[in-house]
C-alpha positions as a printed Julia matrix, in Angstrom:
118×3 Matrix{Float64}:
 23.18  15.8   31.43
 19.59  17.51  30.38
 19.02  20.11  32.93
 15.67  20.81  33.96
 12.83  22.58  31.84
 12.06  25.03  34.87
 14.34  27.72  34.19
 13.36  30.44  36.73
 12.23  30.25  40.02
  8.92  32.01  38.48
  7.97  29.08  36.13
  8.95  26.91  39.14
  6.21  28.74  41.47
  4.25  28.79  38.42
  4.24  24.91  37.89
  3.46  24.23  42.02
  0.33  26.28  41.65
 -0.71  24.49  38.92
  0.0   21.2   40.59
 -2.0   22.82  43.54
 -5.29  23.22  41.08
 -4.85  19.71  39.91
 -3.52  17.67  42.47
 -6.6   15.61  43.2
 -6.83  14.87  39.16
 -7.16  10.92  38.87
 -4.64   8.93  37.34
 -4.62   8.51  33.4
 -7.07  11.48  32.71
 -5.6   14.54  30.83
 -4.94  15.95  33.88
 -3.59  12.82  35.95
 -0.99  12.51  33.22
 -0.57  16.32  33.57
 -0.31  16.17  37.11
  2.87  13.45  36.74
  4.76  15.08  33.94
  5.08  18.29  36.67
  5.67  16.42  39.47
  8.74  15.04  37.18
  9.62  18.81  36.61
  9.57  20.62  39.89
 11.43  17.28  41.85
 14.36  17.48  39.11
 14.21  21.59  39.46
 14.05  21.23  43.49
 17.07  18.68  43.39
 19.29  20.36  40.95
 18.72  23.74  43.03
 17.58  23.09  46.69
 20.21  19.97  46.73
 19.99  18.59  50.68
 21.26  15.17  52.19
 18.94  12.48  51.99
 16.52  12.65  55.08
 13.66  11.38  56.26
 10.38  14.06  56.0
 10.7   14.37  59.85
 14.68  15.65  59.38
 13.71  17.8   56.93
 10.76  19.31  59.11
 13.28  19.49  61.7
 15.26  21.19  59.57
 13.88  23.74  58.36
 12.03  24.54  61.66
 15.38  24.93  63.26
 16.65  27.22  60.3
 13.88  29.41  61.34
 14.45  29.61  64.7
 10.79  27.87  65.29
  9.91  24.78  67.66
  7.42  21.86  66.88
  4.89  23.71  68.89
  4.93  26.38  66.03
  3.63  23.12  63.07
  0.33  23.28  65.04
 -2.04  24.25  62.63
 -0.27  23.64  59.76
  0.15  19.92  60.14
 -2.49  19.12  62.98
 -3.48  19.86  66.2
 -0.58  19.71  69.42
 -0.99  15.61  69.9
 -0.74  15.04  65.97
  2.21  17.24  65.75
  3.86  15.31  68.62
  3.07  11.76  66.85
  4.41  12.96  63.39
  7.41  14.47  65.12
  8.01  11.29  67.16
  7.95   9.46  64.13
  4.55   7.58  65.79
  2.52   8.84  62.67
  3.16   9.2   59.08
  2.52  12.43  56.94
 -0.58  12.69  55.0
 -1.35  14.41  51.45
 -2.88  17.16  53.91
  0.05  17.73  55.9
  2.22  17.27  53.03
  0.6   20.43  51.15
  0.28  22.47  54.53
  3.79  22.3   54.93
  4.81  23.34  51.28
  2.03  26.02  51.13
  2.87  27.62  54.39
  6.3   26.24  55.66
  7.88  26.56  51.93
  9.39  22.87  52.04
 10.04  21.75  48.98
  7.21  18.57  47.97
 10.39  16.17  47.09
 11.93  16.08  50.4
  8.45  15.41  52.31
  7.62  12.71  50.0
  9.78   9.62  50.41
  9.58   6.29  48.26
  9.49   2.94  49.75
């Protein structure tokens, strides 16, 4: 089994701010392309070390809001205002790119377990 090219968790903080500058790049530019190959990166770096149970974004937020001793009162302003919070929470409303970033960039959860395929 290859393990990941992000060896450190410095070239892994590294790579997210450079996905930060380029995450609006449009698909199959220099940058778009760019944009995927990292996203490949940090998800197999986040799963080989940050390994959790498969969950739904909401259990994650849960989650890790729990683990910090914090209630859902305390994702206003990083996800939306008190009645967004209470739709995303409820599972009423989905997460946006926006709410997505807030919550890596100032809750610290890793991008792979708020983004779920379908």
């Amino acid at each position: 089994m290859i393990k990941s090219l992000i060896k450190t968790d410095a070239e892994y903080e590294s790579i997210l701010a450079r996905i930060e500058m380029i995450m609006d790049a449009l698909p199959n530019t220099p940058e778009g392309d760019e944009l995927q190959l990292l996203s490949v990166l940090v998800e197999k770096y986040e799963n080989e070390n940050y390994p959790l149970p498969d969950a739904d974004p909401i259990d994650v937020i849960q989650y890790f809001i729990e683990q910090r001793g914090l209630k859902a009162k305390d994702l206003v302003g990083i996800i939306g205002d008190k009645a967004i919070v209470s739709k995303v929470m409820s599972r009423e409303r989905k997460l946006n790119l926006r709410m997505v970033r807030n919550l890596h960039q100032k809750a610290k959860i890793p991008y792979s377990l708020l983004i779920k395929e379908y």
